[in-house]
Structures are given as C-alpha cells and as structure tokens.
C-alpha positions as CSV (number, residue, x, y, z in Angstrom):
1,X,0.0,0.0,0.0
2,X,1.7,3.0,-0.8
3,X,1.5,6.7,0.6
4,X,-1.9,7.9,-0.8
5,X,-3.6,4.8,-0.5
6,X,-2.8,4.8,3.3
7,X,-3.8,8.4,3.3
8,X,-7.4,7.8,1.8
9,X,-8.3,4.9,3.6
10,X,-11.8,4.4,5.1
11,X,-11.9,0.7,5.5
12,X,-13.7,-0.3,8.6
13,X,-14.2,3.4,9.6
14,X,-17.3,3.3,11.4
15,X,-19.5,6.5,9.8
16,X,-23.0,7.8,10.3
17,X,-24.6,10.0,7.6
18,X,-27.7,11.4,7.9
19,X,-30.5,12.4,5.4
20,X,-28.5,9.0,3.6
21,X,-31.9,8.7,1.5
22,X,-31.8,11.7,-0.5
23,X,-30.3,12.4,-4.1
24,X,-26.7,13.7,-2.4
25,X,-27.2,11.0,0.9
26,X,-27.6,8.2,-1.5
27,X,-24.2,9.3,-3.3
28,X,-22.2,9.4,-0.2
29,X,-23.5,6.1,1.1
30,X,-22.7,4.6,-2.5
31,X,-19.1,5.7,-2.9
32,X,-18.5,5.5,0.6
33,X,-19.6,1.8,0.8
34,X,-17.4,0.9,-2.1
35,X,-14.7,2.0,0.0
36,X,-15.3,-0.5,2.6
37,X,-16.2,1.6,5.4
38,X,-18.7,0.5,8.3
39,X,-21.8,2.6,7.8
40,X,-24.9,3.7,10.0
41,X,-27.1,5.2,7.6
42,X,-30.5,7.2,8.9
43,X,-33.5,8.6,7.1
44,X,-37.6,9.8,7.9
45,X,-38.0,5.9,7.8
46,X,-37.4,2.2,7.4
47,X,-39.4,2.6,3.7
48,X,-37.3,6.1,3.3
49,X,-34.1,3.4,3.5
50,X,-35.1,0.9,1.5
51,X,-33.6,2.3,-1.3
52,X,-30.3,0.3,0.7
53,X,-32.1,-3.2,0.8
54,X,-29.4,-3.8,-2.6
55,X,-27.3,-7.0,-2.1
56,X,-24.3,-4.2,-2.3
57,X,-25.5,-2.7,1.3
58,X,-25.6,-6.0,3.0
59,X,-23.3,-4.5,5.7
60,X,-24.5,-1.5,6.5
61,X,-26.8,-0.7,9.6
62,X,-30.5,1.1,8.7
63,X,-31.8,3.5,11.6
64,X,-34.7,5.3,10.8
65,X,-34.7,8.6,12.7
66,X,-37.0,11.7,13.0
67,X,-34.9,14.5,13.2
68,X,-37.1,16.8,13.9
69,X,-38.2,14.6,17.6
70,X,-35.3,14.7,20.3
71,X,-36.5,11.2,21.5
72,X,-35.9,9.8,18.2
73,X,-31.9,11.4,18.1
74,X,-31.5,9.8,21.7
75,X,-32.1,7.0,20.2
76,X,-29.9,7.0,17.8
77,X,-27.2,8.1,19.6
78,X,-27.7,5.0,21.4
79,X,-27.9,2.5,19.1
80,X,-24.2,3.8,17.7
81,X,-22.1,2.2,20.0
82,X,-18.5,3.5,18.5
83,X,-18.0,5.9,15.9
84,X,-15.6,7.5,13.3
85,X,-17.2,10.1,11.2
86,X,-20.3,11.9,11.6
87,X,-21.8,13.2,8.1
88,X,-24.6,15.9,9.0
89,X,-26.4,15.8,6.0
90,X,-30.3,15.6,6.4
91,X,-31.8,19.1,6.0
92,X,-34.8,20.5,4.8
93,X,-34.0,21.6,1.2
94,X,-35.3,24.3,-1.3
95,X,-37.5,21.5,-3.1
96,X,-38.8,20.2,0.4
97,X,-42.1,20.0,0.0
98,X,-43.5,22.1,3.1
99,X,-46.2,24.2,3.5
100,X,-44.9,27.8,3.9
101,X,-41.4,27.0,2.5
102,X,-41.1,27.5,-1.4
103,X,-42.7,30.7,-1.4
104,X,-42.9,34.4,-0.9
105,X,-41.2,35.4,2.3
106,X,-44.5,37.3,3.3
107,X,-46.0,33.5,3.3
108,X,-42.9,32.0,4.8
109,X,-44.5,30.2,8.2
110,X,-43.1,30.4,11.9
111,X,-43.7,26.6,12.3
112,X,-42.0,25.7,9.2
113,X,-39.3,28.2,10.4
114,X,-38.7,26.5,13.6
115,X,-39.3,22.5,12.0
116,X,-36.1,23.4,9.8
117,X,-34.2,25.0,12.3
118,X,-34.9,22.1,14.2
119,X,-33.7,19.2,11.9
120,X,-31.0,21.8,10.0
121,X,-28.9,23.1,13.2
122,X,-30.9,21.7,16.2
123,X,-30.3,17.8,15.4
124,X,-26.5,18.5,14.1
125,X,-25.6,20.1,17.6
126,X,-27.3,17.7,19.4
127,X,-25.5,14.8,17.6
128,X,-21.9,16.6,17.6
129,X,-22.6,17.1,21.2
130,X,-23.8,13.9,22.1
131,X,-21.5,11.9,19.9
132,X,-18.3,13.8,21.1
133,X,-17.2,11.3,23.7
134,X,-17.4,8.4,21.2
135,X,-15.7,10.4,18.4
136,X,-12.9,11.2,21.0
137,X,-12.4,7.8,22.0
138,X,-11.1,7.0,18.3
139,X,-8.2,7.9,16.3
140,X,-8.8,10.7,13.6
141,X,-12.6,11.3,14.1
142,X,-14.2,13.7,11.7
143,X,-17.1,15.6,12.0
144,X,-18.2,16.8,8.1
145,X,-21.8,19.3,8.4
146,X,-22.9,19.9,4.8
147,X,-24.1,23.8,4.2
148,X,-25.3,25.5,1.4
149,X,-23.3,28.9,-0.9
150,X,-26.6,30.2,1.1
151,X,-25.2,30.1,4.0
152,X,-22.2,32.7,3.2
153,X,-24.2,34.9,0.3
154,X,-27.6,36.9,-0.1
155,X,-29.5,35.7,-2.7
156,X,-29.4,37.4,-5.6
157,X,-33.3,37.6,-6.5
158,X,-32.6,37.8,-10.6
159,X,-32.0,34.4,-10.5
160,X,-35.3,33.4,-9.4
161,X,-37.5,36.1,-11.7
162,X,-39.8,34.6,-13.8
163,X,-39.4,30.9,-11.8
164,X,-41.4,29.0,-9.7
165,X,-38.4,29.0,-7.7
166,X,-38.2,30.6,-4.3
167,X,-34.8,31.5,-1.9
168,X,-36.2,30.6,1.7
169,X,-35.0,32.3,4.6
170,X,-35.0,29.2,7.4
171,X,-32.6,27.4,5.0
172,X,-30.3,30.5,4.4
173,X,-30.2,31.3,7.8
174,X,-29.9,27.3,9.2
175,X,-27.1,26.6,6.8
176,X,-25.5,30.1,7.8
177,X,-25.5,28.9,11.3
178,X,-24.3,25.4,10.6
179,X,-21.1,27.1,9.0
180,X,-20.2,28.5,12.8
181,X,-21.4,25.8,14.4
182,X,-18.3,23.7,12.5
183,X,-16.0,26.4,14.3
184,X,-17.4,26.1,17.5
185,X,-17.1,22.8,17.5
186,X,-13.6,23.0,15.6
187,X,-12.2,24.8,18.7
188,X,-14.4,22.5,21.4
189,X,-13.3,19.2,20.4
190,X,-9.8,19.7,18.9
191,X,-7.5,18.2,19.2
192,X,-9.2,15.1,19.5
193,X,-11.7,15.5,16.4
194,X,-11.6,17.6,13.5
195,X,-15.2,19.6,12.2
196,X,-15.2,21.1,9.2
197,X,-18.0,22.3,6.6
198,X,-18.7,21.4,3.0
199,X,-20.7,24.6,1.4
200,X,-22.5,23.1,-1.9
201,X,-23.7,25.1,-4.6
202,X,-26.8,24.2,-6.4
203,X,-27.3,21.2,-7.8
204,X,-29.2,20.1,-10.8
205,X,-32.2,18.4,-10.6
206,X,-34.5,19.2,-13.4
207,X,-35.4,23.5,-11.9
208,X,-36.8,25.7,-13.9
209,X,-34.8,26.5,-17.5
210,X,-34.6,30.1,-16.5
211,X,-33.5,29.4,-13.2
212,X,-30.8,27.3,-14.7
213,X,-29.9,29.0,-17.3
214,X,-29.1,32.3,-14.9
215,X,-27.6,29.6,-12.0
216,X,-25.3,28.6,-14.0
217,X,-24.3,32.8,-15.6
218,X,-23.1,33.2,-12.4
219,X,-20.6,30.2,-12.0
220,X,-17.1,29.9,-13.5
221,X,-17.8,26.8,-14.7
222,X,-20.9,27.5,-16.3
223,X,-23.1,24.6,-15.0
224,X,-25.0,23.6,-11.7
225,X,-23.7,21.3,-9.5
226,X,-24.0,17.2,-9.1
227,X,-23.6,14.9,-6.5
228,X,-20.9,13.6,-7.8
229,X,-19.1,16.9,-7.4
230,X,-19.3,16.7,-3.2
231,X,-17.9,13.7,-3.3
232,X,-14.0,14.2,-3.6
233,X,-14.6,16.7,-0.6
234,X,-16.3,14.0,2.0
235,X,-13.5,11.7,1.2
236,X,-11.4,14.4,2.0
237,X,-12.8,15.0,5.4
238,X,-13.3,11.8,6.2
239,X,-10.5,10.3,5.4
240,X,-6.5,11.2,6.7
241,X,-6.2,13.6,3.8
242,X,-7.3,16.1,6.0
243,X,-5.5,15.5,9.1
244,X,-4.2,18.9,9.8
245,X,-7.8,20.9,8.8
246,X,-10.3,22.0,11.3
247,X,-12.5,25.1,11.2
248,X,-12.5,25.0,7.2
249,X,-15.7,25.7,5.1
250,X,-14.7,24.2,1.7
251,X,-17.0,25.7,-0.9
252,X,-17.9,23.4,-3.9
253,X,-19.9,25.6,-5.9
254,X,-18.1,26.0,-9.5
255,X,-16.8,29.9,-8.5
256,X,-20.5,31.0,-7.2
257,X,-19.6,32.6,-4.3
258,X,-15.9,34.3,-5.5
C-alpha cells in the first residue's frame, strides 16, 4: 500500500450519515460503501431506507430517525455504539415539499421556520454534542456538516425572476449557522476530532430553464452542481487527507460565491 492509499483509507471506519436517503445521501453512502467503510445510515423511515435493501448494502446498519423529535436522536445516539465520522447531512432543502417553505417570504410560516431549524442546526448540535465522547475515544474522528453557498451569500433575487423558484430564509439562515457551528465545535473538540463544513452550490435536478440558465451565468464553470461533485470533498474530510484541517468551510460551488 503506498503513501496515498494509506492516506485515503476508510476501511472499517465506522461512519453515520444522515439524510442518507436523498439524491446527495444516496451518493455518499454509495461511494463510501465501495470504499469498505462501516456505515450507520439514517432517514424519515425504514421505507425512506429501503432504497439500501441492494445485495451491495448487506453490511451496512439502517436507523430510521426523526430529526425533527429529540427522542428519536437519543435514540440513535444509542444504538451507535463507536464511531468515526459523523456526516450531518439531512436538511430541509429548497425543493422540500412544506407548506410555507417555497414561497414568498411574506407567506414563509413560523412553524415551518422553527421544524427546519430544528432538523438543519438543532439535530446536528445535538449529535456533535452527544457523539463527542465516542468520536474522542477513536483515532482521527471527523465531524463533516454539509451547508449551502446560502449560507455565506444573499440571494441574488434575478436568479429566481420569472421561476417558480423561491430563496427561503430558514434554510439560508440554518445553513448560515451550521457554518459557525463547524468552528465552534472546531475549537471545542480539537485536538481530539476535526469539524469542518462542506458549502454546496446548487445542484441540478431538473429546476426551472430560467432558473438554470441564470444559475449557471453566475458560476465559472458555467453549469450547476451534481452529486458527484461533493464527493471528492467528503472523502477528503473523512479520510486522513485532511489531518491537519479544522475550522474550514470548503466551498464546492463552480466559482459561485468568488
């Protein structure tokens, strides 16, 4: 095994990832599993994970999990009995369908307000916190929080002129918040586990052609995002690559936000 292989091992790391059922959760569990790691993978529901009852996922272990109910994280956290990497990655997303989410901000509801901040920052401090002690107790533990360019920049409204497309101010401001969080937690925990952030910029999935086609004006790179795109940065993260980064937010948004 030579340098960078050692480097970007996973192999029996024992990692949770949240949200694992969604277009990008789905991506990190695939490539992750192919890299023989040990995964806890938790969704909304058993029927929310079934998309992992493949022969391929035969190892890992399904927990399904309401975020948004404390009970159900203590739970969780229970079940894991050691652990490596945390992925926070379940959020409520601009496509979520919500009532008072993709819309106006005049008709942007308090109780959808405080459901996302519940599941978006809520459940990711309460799982950092809770899972601390475990994390410690292994070598080169990892906390990765995914956040959104949304979280550093005001929307630019052009973008969404003429769209069914809405910029929502719970997910701004959660994924805003899950930024400091990482450096909170950066400073808390060191030197015994590194948290870092993973900002995305948007990624395809069939929006609006106006929204897309001024999305992707604004990048260098002159497209929208993919899951495959995150996935170079997880492994980064997760893996001994990054052993000497803490604190970082590591933008992957094709030159959005410069």
């Amino acid at each position: 095994m030579n340098k960078l292989d050692k480097l970007i091992r996973l192999k029996g790391k024992k990692i949770l990832i949240t949200g694992a059922s969604g277009h990008l959760g789905e991506e990190i569990v695939s490539t992750l599993n192919d890299l023989d790691a040990q995964l806890y993978v938790t969704d909304i529901s058993l029927e929310a994970l079934s998309v992992f009852n493949k022969k391929k996922y035969s190892k890992i272990l399904k927990i399904p999990c309401d975020l948004s109910k404390e009970s159900e994280r203590k739970n969780l956290i229970k079940k894991i009995k050691s652990l490596d990497v945390l992925i926070n990655n379940a959020a409520y997303v601009g496509t979520s369908n919500l009532k008072g989410w993709n819309t106006n901000f005049t008709k942007q509801s308090l109780k959808t307000w405080r459901k996302a901040m519940e599941v978006n920052l809520t459940a990711p401090f309460h799982l950092i916190r809770d899972f601390s002690k475990k994390l410690k107790m292994n070598k080169s533990s990892s906390v990765i929080n995914i956040s959104s360019v949304y979280g550093f920049v005001a929307p630019d409204y052009e973008i969404y002129k003429n769209t069914n497309i809405h910029n929502i101010a719970a997910y701004a401001t959660s994924k805003a918040g899950i930024i400091q969080l990482s450096k909170w937690f950066a400073s808390t925990l060191g030197p015994k586990v590194r948290v870092n952030t993973i900002s995305i910029g948007g990624i395809y999935r069939k929006q609006n052609r106006t929204f897309v086609k001024k999305y992707k004006a604004k990048t260098f790179l002159k497209r929208m995002a993919n899951e495959k795109d995150v996935i170079g940065g997880i492994i980064f993260f997760a893996s001994d690559l990054s052993n000497y980064v803490t604190g970082q937010n590591l933008f992957i948004d094709g030159g959005f936000t410069v």
